[in-house]
C-alpha positions as CSV (number, residue, x, y, z in Angstrom):
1,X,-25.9,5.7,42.6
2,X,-29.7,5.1,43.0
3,X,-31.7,8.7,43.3
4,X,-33.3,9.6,46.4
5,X,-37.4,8.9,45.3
6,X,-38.8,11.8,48.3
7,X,-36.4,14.2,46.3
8,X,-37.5,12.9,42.8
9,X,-41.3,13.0,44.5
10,X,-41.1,16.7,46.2
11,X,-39.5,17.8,42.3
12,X,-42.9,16.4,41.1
13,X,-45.1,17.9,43.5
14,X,-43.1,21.2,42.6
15,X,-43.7,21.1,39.4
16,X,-47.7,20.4,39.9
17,X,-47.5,23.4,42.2
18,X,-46.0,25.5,39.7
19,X,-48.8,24.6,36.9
20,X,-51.7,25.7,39.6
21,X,-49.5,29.3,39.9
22,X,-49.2,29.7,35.7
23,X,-52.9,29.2,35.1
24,X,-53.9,31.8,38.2
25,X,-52.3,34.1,36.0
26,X,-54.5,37.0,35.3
27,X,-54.7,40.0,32.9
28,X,-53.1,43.1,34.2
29,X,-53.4,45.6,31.5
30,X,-53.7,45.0,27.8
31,X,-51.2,47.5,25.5
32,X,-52.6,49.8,22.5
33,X,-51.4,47.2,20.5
34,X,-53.8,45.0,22.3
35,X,-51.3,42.7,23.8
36,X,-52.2,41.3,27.1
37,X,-49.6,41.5,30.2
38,X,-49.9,38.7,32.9
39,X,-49.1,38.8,36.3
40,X,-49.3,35.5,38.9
41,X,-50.7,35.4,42.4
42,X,-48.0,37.5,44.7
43,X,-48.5,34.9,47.2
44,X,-48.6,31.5,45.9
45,X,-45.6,32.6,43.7
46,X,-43.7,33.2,47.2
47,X,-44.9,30.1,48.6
48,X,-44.2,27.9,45.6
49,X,-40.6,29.7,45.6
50,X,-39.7,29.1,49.4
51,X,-40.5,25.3,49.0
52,X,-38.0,25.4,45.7
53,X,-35.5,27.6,47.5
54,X,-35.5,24.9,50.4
55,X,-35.3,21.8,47.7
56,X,-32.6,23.9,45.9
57,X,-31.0,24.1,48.9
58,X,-31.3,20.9,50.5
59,X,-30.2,18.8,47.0
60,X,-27.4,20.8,45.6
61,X,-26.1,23.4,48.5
62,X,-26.6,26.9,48.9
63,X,-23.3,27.7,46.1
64,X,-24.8,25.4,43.2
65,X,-25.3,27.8,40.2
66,X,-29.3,26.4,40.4
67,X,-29.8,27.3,44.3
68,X,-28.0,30.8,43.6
69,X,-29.9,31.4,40.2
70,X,-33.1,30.9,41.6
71,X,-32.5,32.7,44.8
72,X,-31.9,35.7,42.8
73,X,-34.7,35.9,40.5
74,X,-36.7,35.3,43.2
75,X,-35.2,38.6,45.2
76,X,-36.5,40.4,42.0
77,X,-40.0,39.0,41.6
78,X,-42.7,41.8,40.5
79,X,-45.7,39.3,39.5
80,X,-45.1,39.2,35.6
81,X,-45.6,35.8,33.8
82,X,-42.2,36.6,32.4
83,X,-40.5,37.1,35.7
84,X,-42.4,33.4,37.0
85,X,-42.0,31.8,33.5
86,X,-38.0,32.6,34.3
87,X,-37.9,30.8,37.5
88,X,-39.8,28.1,36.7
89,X,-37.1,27.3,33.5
90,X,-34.3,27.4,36.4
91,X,-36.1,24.9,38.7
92,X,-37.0,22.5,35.9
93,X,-33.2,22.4,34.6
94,X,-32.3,21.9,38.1
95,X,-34.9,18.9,38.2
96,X,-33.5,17.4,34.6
97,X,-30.1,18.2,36.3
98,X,-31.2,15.5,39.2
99,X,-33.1,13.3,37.3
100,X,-30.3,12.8,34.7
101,X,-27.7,11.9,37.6
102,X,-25.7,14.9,36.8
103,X,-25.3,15.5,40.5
104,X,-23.7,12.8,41.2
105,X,-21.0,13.5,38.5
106,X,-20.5,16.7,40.1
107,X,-20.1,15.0,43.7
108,X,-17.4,12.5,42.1
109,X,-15.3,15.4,40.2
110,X,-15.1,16.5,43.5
111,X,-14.2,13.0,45.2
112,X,-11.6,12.7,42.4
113,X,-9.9,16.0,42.9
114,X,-9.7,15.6,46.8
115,X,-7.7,12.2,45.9
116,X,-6.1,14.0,43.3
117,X,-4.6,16.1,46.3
118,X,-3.8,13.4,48.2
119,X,-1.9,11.4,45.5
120,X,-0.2,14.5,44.9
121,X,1.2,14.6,48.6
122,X,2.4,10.8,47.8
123,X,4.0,11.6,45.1
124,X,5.8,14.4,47.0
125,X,6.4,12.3,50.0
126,X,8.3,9.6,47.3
127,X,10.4,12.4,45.8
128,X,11.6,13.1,49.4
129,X,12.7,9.9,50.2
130,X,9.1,8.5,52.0
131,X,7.9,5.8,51.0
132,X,5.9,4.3,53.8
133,X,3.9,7.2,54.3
134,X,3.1,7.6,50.2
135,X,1.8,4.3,50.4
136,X,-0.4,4.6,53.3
137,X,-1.7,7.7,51.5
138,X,-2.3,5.7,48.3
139,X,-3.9,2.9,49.8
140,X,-6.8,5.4,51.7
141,X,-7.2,6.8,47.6
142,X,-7.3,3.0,46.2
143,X,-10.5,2.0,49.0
144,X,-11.8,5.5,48.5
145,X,-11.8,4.9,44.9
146,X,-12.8,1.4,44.8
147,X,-15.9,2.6,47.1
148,X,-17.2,5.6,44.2
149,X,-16.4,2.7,41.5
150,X,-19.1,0.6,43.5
151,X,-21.3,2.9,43.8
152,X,-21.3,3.4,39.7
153,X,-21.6,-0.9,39.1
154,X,-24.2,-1.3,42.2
155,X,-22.0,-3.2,44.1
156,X,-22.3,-2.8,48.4
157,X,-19.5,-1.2,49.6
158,X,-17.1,-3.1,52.0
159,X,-13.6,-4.8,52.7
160,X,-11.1,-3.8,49.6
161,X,-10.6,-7.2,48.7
162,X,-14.4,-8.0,48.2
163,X,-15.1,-4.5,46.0
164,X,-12.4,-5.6,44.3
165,X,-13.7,-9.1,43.4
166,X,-17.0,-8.1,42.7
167,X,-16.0,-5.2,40.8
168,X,-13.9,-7.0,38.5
169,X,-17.4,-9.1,38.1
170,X,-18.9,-6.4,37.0
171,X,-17.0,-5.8,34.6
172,X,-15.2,-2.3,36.1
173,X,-12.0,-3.6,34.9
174,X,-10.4,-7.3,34.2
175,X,-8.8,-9.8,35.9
176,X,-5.1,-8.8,35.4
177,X,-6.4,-5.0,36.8
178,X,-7.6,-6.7,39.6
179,X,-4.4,-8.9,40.4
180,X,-2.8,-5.5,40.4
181,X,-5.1,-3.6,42.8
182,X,-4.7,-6.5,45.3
183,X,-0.7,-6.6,45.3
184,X,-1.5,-2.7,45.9
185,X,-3.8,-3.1,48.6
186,X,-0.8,-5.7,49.9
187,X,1.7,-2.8,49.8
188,X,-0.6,-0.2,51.2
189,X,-1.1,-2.4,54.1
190,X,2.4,-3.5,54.6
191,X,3.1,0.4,55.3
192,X,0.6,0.9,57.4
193,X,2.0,-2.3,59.5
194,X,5.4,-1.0,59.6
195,X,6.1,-3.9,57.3
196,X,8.9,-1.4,55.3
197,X,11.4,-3.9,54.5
198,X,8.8,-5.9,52.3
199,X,8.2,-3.5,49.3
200,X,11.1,-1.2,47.3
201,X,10.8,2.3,46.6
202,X,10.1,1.2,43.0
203,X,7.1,-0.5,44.4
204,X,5.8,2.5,46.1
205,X,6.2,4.6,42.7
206,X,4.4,1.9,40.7
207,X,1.1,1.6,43.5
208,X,0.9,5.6,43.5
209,X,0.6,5.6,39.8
210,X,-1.6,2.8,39.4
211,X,-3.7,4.4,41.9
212,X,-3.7,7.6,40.1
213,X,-4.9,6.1,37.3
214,X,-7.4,4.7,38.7
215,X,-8.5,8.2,40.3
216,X,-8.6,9.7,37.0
217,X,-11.2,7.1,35.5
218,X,-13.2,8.0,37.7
């Protein structure tokens, strides 16, 4: 998945911003050991934060461990160096973060456990007896799936049958895999056509773990 270039341009800008607030730093007492203290400019600190605070916010959600890291070293902000130097280290691992995709993993753990859920109610629904409804529920989780595999080997999103195709092109899987997802796709949309005389209940077992394992590849 390509990354957004304004939010890769607005990390940039950040970071120049954040230079321009370190070297205003200026001398706020030296020790009897002669050290010097630091402190930043109150208000281009604050104004530098707000516009991180809103990019935080904006590119990984107000719970992300970056957005609530920052947040709260910025709620105890004095002026130090130390104190800026410490939310500057959380905004540039949140920017390495983007820049090395690792977003995007986060967003397809989560797509993968939300199908893990629903394969799990297939499974259930085949213990019980149903399997039309398994395999409807298994074919949504095979285009879903298809769709974030696309998204990983550039290919456009679209019918099932043509991610399939090109994603065996690709080189996602081979040609017997994809033989195997079509008779599933077949299956799925047998069920959903009330087509229940066309596919066992040992059919419906063998899509909803093929699917599964597809899901946890992911």
């Amino acid at each position: 998945m390509p990354l957004d270039p304004i939010v890769l341009r607005r990390f940039g800008e950040l970071n120049t911003k954040a230079e321009a607030v370190l070297a205003a730093k200026a001398v706020e007492f030296v020790s009897t050991e002669g050290k010097p203290y630091y402190k930043v400019p109150s208000d281009r600190y604050k104004e530098w934060a707000t516009n991180v605070l809103n990019l935080l916010h904006r590119t990984f959600g107000e719970s992300s461990v970056h957005y609530k890291n920052f947040s709260e070293h910025y709620s105890k902000f004095e002026g130090w160096e130390s104190h800026f130097s410490d939310s500057y280290g959380i905004f540039r691992a949140a920017r390495e973060d983007y820049e090395g995709g690792y977003l995007f993993h986060i967003r397809t753990l989560a797509k993968a456990e939300v199908l893990s859920d629903a394969l799990s109610q297939a499974k259930e629904l085949l213990a019980s007896g149903y399997k039309d409804p398994a395999c409807i529920l298994a074919r949504v989780s095979l285009e879903s799936a298809l769709k974030d595999l696309a998204s990983k080997f550039d290919v456009t999103e679209g019918k099932l049958d043509r991610m399939n195709a090109e994603l065996s092109k690709a080189g996602a899987y081979n040609m017997a895999k994809q033989k195997q997802i079509t008779a599933w796709a077949e299956i799925g949309n047998k069920a959903a056509h009330g087509d229940w005389t066309q596919y066992t209940a040992q059919d419906a077992a063998a899509m909803v773990a093929g699917v599964e394992s597809i899901v946890a590849d992911l």
